[in-house]
N, C-alpha and C positions, 0 to 999 in steps of 0.2 A: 677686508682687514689686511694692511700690511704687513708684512714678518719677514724680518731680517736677519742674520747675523752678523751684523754690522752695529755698530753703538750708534748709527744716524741714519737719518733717511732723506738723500740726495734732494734739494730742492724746498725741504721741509724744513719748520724749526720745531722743535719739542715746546710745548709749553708746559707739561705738568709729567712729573714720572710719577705713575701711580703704586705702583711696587714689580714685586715679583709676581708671574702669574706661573702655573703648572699641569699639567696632564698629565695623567696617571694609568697605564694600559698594566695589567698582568695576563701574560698567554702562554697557555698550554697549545700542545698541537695535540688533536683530534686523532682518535684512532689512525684513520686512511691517511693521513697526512705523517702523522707517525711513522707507519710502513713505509710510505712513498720515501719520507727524507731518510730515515734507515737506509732504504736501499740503496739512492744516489748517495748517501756517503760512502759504504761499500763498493761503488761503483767507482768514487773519485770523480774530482773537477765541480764546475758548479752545482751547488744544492738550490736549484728553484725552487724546492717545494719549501724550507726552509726559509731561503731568500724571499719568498709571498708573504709568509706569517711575519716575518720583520717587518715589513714592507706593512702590512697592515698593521701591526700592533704602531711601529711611527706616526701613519696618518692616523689612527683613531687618539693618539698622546698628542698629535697637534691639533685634533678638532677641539678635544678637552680642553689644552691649553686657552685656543681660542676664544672657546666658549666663556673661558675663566675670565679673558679680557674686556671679552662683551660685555660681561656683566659687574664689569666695574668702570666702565664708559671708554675705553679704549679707543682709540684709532688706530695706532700700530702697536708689533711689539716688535724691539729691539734685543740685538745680544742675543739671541734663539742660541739654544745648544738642546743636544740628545744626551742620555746616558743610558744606562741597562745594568743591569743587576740580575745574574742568575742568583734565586734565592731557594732556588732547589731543582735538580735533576729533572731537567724537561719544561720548567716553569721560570719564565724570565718576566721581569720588570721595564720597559719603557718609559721613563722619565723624559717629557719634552717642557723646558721652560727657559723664559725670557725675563724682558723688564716692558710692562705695558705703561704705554705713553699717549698723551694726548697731543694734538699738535695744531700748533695756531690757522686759523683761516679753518677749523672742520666744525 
């Protein structure tokens, strides 16, 4: 599946927008991962351990999204964007969503 943030896809014509599709992650970090990111922020400079759990909660909100396009006959999605929402102390939101389109010649 394609996925872009672009409103077009190079070479392609859209033939149908089928709407908005979405992903949905909420992540906690795990104990160990908790300690680890705690202490490279006391440490300063990059938080890997942090930066992983983003990093994974994005791609599990774009498999979702994905998924969501499949299953309304998709060929690509357009316009992709992230967002995120802390909705509490340690527990954030991933929101990844587009606009699923079908496109002629698939």
């Amino acid at each position: 599946m394609i996925v872009t943030t672009s409103g077009e896809i190079a070479g392609a014509t859209i033939s149908e927008y089928l709407g908005i599709v979405r992903g949905i992650v909420v992540r906690t970090p795990n104990i160990g991962q908790g300690l680890m990111g705690g202490l490279e922020s006391v440490l300063g400079g990059r938080n890997q351990t942090f930066s992983g759990i983003c990093e994974q909660a994005r791609a599990e909100a774009t498999d979702a999204m994905v998924q969501h396009a499949q299953g309304l006959g998709a060929h690509a999605i357009i316009a992709m964007r992230y967002d995120s929402t802390e909705l509490q102390a340690g527990m954030t939101e991933v929101l990844a969503y587009g606009t699923a389109v079908t496109l002629n010649g698939k």
